[in-house]
C-alpha positions as CSV (number, residue, x, y, z in Angstrom):
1,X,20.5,40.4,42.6
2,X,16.9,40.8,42.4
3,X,17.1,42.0,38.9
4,X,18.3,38.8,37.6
5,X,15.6,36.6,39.1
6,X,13.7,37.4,35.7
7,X,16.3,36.9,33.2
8,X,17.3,33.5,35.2
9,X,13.0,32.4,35.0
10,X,12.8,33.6,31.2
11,X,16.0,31.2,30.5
12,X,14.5,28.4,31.8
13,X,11.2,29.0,30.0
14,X,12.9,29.3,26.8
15,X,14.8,26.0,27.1
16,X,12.0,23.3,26.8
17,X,10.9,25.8,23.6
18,X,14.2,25.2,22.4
19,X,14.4,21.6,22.4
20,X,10.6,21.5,21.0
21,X,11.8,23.4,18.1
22,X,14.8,21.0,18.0
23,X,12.4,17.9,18.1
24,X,10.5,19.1,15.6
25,X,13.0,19.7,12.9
26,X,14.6,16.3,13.9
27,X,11.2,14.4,13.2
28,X,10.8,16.6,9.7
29,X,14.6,15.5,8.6
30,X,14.0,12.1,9.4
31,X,10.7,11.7,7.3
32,X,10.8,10.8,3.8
33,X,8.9,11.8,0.8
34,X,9.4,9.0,-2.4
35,X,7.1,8.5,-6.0
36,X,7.8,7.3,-9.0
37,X,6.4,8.1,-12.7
38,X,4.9,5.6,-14.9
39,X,4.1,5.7,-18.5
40,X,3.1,2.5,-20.0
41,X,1.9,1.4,-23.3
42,X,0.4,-2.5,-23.4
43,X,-1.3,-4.1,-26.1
44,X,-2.7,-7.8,-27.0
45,X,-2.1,-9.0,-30.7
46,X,-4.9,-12.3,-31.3
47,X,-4.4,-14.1,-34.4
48,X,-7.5,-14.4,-36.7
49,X,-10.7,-12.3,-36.7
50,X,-12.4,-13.8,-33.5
51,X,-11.3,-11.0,-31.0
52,X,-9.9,-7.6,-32.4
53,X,-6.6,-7.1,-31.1
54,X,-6.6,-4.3,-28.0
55,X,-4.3,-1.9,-26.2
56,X,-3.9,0.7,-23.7
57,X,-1.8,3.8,-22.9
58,X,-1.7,5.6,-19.3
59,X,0.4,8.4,-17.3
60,X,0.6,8.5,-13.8
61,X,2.9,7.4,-10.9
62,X,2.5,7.3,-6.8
63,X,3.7,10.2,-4.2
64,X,4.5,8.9,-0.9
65,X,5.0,10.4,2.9
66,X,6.3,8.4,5.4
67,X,6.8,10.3,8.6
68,X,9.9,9.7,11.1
69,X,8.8,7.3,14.3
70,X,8.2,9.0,17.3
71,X,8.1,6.7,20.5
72,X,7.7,3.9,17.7
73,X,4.8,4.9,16.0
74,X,5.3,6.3,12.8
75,X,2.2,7.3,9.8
76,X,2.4,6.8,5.9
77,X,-0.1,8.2,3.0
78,X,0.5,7.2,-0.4
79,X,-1.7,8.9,-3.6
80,X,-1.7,7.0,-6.5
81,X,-2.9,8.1,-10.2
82,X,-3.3,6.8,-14.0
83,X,-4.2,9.1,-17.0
84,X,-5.4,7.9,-20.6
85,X,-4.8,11.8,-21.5
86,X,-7.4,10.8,-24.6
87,X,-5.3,8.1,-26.3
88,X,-7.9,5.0,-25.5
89,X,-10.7,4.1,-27.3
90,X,-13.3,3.9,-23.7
91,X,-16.5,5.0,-26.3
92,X,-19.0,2.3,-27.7
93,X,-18.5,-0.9,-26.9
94,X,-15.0,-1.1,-26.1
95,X,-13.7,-3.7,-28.4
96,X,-10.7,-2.7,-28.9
97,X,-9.6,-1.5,-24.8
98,X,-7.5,-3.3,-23.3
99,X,-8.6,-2.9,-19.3
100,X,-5.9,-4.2,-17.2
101,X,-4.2,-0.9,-16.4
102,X,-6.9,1.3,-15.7
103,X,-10.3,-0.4,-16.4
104,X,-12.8,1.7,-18.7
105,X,-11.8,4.8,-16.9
106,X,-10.1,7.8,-18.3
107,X,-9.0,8.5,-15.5
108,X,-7.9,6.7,-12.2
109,X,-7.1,8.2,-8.5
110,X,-6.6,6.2,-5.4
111,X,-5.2,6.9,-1.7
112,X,-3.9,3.0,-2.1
113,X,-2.0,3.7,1.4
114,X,-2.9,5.3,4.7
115,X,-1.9,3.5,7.7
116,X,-0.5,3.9,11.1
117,X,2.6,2.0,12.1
118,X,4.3,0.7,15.8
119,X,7.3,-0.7,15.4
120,X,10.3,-1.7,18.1
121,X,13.1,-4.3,18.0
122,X,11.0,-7.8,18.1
123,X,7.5,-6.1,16.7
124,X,5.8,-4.2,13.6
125,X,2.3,-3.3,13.7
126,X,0.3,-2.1,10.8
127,X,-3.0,-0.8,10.6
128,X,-4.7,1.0,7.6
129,X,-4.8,1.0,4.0
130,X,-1.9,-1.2,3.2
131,X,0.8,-2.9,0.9
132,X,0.8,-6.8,1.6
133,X,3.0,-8.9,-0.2
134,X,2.4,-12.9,0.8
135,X,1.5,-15.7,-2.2
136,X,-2.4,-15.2,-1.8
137,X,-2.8,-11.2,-1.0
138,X,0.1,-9.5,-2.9
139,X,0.6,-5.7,-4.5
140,X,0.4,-7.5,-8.2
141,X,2.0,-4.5,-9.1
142,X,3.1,-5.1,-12.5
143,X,0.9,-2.2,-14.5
144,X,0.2,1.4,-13.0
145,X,-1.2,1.0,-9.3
146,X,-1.0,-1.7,-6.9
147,X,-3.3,-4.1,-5.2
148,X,-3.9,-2.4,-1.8
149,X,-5.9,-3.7,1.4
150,X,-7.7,-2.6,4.0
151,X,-5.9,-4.7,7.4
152,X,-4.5,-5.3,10.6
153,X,-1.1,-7.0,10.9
154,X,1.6,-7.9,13.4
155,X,5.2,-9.7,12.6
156,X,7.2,-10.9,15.4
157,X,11.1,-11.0,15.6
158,X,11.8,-13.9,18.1
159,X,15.2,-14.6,16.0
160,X,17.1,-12.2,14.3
161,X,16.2,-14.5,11.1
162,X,12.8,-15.7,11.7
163,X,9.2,-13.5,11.2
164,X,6.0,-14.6,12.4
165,X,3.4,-12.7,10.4
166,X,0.0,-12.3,11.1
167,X,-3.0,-10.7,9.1
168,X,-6.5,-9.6,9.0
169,X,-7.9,-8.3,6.2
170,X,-10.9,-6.4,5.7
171,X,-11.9,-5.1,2.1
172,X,-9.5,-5.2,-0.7
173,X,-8.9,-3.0,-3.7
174,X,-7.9,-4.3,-7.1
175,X,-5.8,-2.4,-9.2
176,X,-7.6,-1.3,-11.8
177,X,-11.2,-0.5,-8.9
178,X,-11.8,3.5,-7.1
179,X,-12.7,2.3,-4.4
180,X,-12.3,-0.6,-1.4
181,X,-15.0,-3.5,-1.4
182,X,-15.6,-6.4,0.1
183,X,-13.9,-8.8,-1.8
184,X,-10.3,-10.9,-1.8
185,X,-8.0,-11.9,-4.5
186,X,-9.8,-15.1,-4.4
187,X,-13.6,-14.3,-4.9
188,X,-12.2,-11.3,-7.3
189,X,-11.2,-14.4,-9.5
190,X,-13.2,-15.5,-12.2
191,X,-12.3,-18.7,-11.7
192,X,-14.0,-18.6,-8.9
193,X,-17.4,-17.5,-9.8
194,X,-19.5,-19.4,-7.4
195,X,-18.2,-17.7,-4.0
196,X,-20.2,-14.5,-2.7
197,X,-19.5,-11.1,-4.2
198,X,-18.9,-9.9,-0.8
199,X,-17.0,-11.6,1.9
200,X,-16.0,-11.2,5.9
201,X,-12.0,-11.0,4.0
202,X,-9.2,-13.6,4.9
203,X,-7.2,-14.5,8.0
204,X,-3.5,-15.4,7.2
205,X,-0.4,-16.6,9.2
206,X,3.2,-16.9,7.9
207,X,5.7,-18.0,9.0
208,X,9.7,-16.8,7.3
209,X,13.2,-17.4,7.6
210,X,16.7,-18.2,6.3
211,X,19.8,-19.8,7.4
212,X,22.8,-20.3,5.4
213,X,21.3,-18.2,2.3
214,X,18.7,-20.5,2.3
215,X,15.3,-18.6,2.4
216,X,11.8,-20.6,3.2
217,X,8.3,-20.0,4.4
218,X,5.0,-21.3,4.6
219,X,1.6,-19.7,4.8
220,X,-2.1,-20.2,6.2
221,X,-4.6,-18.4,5.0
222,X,-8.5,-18.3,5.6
223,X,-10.9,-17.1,3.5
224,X,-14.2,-16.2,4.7
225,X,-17.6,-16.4,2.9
């Protein structure tokens, strides 16, 4: 009897090794890798001789991991990237470039997401590099990459068909920009020339649901000098 006294310890030290290895693979299945491919051709025709018409060609897409939860908490990376591959005009003064899907650049790389994420029945946390999508700080992401943001935010599930959304953001990155400043959709806006280059970002609170296919919501947002 002695003899098995091994065996039997070596069986139960190979069990919680088991389910490890079980766990594992069971996280790996559950996360997701997506992307997309863009190629996209845009160009402005002006009538008359004042501005020369302009256009722009780029290649590129996004590549995205989003891992499984575990005990709620869950991470995603997303790389986006734009080529020109030589097709645009980006020497001498530019006349003829038409900047909104890659700026001047030839080239255009950005980790737009990188975030960690809690999440459980009644509440999603976010905190990273993010996607937002609310009237005043949205992706925009009608050309090659997306508007991304540097934030914090919460949504609460009191109702099964009510959110309560909070945000703060931090430094924002326009879609055609390398890197993340200190700047919102706001004071990016030429419209709004007069407010400071840099800013302390924006504060928001919304507030969604829907009843009877009817959808509202209603947002606060504060922008900081």
């Amino acid at each position: 009897s002695m003899k098995k006294i091994p065996l039997f310890i070596v069986g139960l030290m190979a069990l919680p090794a088991i389910s490890h290895g079980q766990t594992i693979q069971q996280f790996l299945e559950k996360s997701t890798v997506t992307g997309n491919i863009r190629s996209y051709y845009y160009n402005q025709m002006f009538g008359g001789d004042a501005v020369e018409n302009r256009y722009a060609y780029s290649l590129g897409g996004m590549i995205k991991v989003q891992t499984a939860p575990l005990y709620g908490v869950s991470a995603g990376v997303a790389f986006y990237t734009a080529n020109d591959l030589g097709a645009n005009d980006t020497s001498g003064d530019q006349k003829r470039l038409d900047p909104l899907l890659m700026g001047s650049r030839t080239s255009l790389n950005v980790l737009g997401q990188a975030y960690l994420q809690y999440q459980n029945p009644w509440l999603k946390v976010d905190v990273g590099n993010l996607l937002l999508n609310t009237p005043w700080m949205g992706p925009a992401d009608a050309f090659m990459i997306p508007n991304t943001y540097q934030a914090v935010t919460a949504t609460l599930h009191p109702l099964p068909d009510l959110s309560i959304i909070a945000i703060r953001e931090f430094r924002y990155i326009n879609r055609i920009q390398a890197d993340y400043h200190r700047q919102t959709l706001l004071n990016y806006n030429a419209h709004y020339s007069y407010l400071p280059d840099n800013s302390d970002g924006t504060l928001a609170f919304g507030i969604k649901g829907q009843k009877l296919g009817i959808k509202a919501a209603a947002w606060f947002y504060r922008f900081y000098d």
